[in-house]
C-alpha positions in Angstrom: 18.8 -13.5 19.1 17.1 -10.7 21.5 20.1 -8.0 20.6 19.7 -9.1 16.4 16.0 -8.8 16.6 15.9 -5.2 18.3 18.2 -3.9 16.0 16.2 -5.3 13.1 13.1 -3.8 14.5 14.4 -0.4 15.1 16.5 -0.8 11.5 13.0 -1.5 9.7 11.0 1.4 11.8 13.7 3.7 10.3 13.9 2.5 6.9 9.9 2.9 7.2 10.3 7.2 7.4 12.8 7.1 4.7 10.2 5.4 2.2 12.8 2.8 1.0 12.5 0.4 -2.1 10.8 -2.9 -2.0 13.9 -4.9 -3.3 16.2 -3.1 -1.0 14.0 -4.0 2.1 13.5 -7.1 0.8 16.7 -8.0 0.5 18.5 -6.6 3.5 15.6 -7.9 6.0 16.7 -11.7 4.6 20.4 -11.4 4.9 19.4 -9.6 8.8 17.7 -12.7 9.4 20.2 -15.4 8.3 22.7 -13.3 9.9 20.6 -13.4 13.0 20.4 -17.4 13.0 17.3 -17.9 11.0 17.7 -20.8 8.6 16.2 -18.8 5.5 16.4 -20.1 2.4 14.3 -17.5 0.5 11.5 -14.8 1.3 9.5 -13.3 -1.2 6.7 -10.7 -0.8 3.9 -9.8 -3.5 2.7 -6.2 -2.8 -0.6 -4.7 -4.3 -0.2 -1.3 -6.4 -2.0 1.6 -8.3 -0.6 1.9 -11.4 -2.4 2.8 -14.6 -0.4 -1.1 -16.2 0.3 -3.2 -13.2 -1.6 -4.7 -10.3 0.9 -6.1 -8.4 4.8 -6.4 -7.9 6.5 -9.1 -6.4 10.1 -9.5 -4.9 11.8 -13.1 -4.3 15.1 -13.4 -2.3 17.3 -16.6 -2.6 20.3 -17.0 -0.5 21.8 -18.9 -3.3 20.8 -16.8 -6.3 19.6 -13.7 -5.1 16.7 -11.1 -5.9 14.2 -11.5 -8.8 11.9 -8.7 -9.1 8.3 -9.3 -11.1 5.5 -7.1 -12.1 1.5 -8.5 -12.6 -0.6 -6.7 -15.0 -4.4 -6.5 -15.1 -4.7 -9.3 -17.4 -2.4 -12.1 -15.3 -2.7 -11.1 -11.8 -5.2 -13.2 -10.2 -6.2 -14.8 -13.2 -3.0 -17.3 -13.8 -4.0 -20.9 -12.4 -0.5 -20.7 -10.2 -2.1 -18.2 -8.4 -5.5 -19.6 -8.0 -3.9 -22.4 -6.5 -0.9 -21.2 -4.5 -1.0 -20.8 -0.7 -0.8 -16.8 -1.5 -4.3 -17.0 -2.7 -5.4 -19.0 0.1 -4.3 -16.3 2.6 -6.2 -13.6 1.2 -9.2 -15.0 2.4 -10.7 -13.3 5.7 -10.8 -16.3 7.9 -7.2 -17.5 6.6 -4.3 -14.7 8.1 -1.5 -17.3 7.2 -0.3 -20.5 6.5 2.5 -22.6 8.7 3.6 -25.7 6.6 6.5 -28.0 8.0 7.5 -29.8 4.4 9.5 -32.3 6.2 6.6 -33.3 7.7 4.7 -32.9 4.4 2.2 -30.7 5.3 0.7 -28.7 2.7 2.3 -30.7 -0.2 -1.5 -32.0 -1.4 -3.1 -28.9 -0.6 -0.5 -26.5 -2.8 1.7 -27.5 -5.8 4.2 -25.1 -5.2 4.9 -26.7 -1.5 5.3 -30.4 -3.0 8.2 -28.7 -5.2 9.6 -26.7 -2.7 9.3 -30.0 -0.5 11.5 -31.7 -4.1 13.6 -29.0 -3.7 14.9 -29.6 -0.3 13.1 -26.7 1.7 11.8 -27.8 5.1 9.5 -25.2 6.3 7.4 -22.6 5.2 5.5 -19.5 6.5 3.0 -17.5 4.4 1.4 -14.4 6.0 -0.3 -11.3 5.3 -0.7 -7.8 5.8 -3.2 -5.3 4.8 -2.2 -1.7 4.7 -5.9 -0.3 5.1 -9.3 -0.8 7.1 -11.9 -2.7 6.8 -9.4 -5.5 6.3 -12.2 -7.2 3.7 -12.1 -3.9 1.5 -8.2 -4.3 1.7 -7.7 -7.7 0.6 -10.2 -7.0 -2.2 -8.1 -4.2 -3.3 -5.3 -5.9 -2.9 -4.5 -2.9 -0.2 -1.8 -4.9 1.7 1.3 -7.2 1.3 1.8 -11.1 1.6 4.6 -12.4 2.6 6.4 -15.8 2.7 9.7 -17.1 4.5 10.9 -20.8 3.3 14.0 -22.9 5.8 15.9 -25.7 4.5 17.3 -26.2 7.6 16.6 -30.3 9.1 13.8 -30.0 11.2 12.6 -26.3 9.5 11.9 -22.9 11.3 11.7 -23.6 15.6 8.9 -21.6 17.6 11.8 -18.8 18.2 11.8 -18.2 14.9 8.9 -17.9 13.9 8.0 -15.7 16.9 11.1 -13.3 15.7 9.4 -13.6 11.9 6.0 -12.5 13.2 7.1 -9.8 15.2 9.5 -8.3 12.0 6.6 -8.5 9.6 4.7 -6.0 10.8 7.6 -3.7 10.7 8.3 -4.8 7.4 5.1 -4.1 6.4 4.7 -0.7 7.7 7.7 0.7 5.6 6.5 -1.1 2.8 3.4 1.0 3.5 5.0 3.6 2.7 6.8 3.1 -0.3 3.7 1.8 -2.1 1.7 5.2 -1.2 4.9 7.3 -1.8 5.0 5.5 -5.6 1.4 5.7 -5.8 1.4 9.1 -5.4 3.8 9.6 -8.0 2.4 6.8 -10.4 -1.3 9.1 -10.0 0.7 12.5 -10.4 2.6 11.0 -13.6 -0.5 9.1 -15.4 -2.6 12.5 -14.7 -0.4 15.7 -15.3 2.6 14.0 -17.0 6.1 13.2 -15.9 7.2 16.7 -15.8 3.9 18.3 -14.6 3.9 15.5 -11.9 7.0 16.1 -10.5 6.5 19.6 -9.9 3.1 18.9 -8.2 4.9 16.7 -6.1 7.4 19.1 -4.8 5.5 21.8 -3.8 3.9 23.3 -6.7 0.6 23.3 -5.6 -1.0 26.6 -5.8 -2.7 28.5 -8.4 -1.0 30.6 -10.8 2.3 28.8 -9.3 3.8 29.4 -13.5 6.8 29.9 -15.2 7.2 31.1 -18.5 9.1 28.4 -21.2 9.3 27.7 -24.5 8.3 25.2 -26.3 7.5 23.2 -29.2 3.8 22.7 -29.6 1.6 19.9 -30.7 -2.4 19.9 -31.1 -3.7 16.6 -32.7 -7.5 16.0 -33.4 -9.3 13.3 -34.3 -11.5 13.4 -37.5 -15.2 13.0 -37.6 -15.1 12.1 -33.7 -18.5 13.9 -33.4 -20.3 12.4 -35.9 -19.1 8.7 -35.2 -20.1 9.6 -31.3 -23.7 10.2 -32.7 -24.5 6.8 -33.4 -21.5 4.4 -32.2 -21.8 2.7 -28.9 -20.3 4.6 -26.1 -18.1 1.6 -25.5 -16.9 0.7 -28.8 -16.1 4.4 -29.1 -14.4 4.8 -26.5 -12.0 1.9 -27.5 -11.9 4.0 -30.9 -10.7 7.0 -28.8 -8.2 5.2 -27.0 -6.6 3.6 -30.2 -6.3 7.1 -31.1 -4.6 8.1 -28.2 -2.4 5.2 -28.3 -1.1 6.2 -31.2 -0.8 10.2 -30.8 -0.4 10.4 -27.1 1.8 7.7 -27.2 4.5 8.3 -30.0 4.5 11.9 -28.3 5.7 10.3 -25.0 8.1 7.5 -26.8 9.7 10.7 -28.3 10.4 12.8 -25.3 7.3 14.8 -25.4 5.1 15.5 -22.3 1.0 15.3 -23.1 -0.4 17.7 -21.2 -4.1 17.9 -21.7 -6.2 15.4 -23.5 -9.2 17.7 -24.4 -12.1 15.3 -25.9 -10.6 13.7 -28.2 -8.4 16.6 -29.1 -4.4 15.8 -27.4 -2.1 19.3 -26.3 1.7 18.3 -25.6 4.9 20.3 -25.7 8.5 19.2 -26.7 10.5 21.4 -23.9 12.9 23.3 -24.9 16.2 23.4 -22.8 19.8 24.2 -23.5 21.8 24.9 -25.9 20.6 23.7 -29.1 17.6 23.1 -27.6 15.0 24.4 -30.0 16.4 21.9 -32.7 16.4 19.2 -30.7 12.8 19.4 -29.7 11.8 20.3 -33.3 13.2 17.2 -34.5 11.6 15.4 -31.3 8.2 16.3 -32.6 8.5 15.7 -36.5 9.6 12.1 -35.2 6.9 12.0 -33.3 4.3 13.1 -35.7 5.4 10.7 -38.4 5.3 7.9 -35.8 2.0 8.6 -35.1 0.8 8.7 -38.7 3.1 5.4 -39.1 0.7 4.0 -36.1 -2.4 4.9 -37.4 -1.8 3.5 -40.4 -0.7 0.0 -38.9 -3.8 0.5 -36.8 -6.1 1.2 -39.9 -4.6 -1.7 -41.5 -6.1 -4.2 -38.9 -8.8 -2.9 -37.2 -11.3 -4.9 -34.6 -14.2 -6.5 -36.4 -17.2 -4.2 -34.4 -15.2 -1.2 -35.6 -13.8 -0.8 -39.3 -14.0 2.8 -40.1 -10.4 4.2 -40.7 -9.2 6.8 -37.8 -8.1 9.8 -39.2 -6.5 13.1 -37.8 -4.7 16.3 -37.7 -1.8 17.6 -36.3 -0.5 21.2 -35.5 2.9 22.1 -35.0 4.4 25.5 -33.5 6.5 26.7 -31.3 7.2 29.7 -28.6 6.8 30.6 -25.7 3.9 29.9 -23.7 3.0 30.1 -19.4 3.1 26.7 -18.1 1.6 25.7 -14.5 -1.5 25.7 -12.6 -4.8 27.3 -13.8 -8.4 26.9 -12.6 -10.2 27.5 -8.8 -8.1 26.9 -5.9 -9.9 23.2 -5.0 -9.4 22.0 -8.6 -6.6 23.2 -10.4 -5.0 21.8 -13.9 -1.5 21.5 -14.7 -1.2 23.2 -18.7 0.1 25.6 -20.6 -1.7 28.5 -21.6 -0.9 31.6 -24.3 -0.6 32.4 -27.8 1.5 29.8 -29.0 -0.4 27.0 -27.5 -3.8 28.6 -28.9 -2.1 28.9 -32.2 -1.1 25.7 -32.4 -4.9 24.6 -32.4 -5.9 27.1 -35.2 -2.6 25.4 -37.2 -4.6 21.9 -36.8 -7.5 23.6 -37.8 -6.2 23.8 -40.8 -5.2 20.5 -41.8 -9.0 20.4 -42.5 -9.2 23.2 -45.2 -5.8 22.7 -46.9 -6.8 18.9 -46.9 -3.0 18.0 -45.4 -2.2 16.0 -41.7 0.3 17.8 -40.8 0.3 21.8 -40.5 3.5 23.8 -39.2 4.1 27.4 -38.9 6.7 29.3 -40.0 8.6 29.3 -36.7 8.5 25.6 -36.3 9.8 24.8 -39.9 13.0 27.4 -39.4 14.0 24.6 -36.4 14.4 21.6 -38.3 14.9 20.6 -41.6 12.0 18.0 -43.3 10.0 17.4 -46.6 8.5 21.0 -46.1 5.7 21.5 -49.0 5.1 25.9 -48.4 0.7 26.0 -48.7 0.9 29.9 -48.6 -0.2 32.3 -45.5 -3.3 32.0 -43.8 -5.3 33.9 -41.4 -5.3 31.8 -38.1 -8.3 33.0 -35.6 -7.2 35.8 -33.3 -3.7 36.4 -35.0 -4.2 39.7 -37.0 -1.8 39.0 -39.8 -2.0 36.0 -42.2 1.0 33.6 -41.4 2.9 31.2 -43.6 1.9 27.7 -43.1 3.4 24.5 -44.3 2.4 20.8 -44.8 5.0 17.9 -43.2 5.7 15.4 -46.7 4.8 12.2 -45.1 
């Protein structure tokens, strides 16, 4: 087993630079160790995470049916009575680094649930053990900074002492390079849920500095929310917030379910672009943001239609539609920078939503924007848009 267990070390070390997935660790590390004479029936790991939806991930490797991978939100991890009373729980307590169970001895089996039916199931031993990526350890297992893992025989007479000494010196390996894949996809969850997919990206290779810009075009959106500043006056903070983010959910998010990047969310005003790229490009994102628009109005309408009880007051908003050219990248001091755009078009784009107020429609467009995709156009003459010296024609989107 020495040879097997060197390599496996050094293979894991490796794997540890090159920030490889969970479920490919996962998976090759239990085929390494049945291939190295461990009697592993399955090994599964849960793994805490930042990410703006989920808590946790887990990955489960069977030798008979494979790899299942799982994801905890907010709401069920650490909350589901599984949990509460599974052996995983136990070991994230301070005093309680892991848990050795022989099942054919029937240890554990009145202690845990899950080891009576593992016990039912055949399985003869079982490890549990934990890792924390961070220090102090008690910060880190209240984070859920740090990894558990568990390793299950079915082998007559379980796991011997030389294999679980091989286990317990591969975990720490294994945990190191899953180290490093959860901060690698942290950073990129952070850079995502903060600047946008696109914006993110770039951030994350290299474009770091300020006035690091490129010119592109673009079709523009600016939605507002009606009245915000009034309700603000004399709504709880907290209820208005959750009014704010059922707006969002429904701007922001048809945006982003339609291919659009939101770029700024400015109060509770939202600034997001429809790239455009290739040939026939400009349609494309044209079309992008009309569906998009009349999703959102679609959405706000459902959400008007069954609002909480501590918050009836309909949402309402405007939208503002153009499109151009406008300089995209980082603006601000040189310790806190923002990912935007900035120019004309983007600026316009505001005045357009501005408006939707006076002309008493939802959805304003300029001229440009309407030439780029055919709708339910309705022409409301040319206006004077603040800091454009010529009126321009506007028109309303038909909903």
């Amino acid at each position: 087993m020495t040879d097997w267990l060197q390599k496996t070390s050094d293979w894991l070390v490796t794997e540890s630079l090159k920030g490889t997935r969970a479920d490919r660790l996962m998976k090759r590390l239990c085929e390494q160790m049945v291939e190295g004479g461990i009697p592993l029936m399955r090994g599964a790991i849960v793994c805490g995470q930042l990410h703006p939806l989920f808590r946790a991930f887990a990955v489960t490797w069977n030798r008979e049916e494979g790899l299942v991978r799982d994801r905890f939100s907010y709401d069920s991890a650490g909350n589901n009575e599984a949990w509460l009373m599974s052996p995983l729980k136990a070991v994230t307590s301070i005093s309680r680094p892991e848990i050795r169970a022989r099942l054919y001895l029937g240890e554990g089996v009145n202690e845990f649930p899950v080891l009576k039916e593992f016990k039912d199931r055949g399985y003869t031993d079982y490890l549990c053990i934990r890792s924390s990526f961070s220090l102090p350890e008690e910060t880190a297992l209240a984070k859920m900074d740090g990894c558990i893992a568990t390793f299950t025989a079915d082998a007559p007479g379980g796991f011997t002492d030389e294999h679980i000494a091989a286990i317990k010196r591969l975990f720490p390996r294994f945990a190191m390079a899953l180290k490093t894949y959860v901060r690698e996809t942290t950073a990129q969850n952070l850079a995502s849920t903060y600047l946008g997919s696109h914006a993110g990206d770039r951030v994350l290779n290299g474009h770091m500095q300020r006035g690091d810009c490129e010119l592109i075009r673009a079709a523009v959106w600016f939605s507002d929310m009606r009245g915000s500043t009034a309700t603000a006056d004399w709504m709880k903070p907290e209820l208005f917030m959750e009014r704010l983010n059922r707006y969002f959910e429904c701007t922001a998010g048809s945006v982003m379910d339609h291919g659009g990047e939101v770029l700024r969310f400015i109060g509770d005003a939202v600034l997001a672009i429809f790239p455009i790229n290739g040939p026939g490009g400009a349609e494309r994102a044209g079309r992008m943001a009309v569906a998009a628009a009349r999703d959102a109005v679609r959405r706000m309408d459902r959400a008007n239609e069954n609002p909480p009880e501590n918050d009836t007051d309909p949402i309402r908003f405007g939208l503002g539609l153009h499109v151009g050219e406008v300089l995209y990248g980082n603006i601000g001091v040189a310790e806190r920078l923002e990912f935007s755009v900035i120019g004309a078009t983007a600026n316009e784009s505001a005045r357009l939503q501005d408006l939707t107020k006076t002309l008493d429609r939802q959805i304003v467009a300029s001229d440009a924007f309407t030439a780029l995709v055919s709708a339910d156009w309705e022409a409301m003459g040319s206006h004077r848009l603040r800091g454009v010296s010529e009126p321009q024609p506007v028109y309303a989107l038909t909903l």
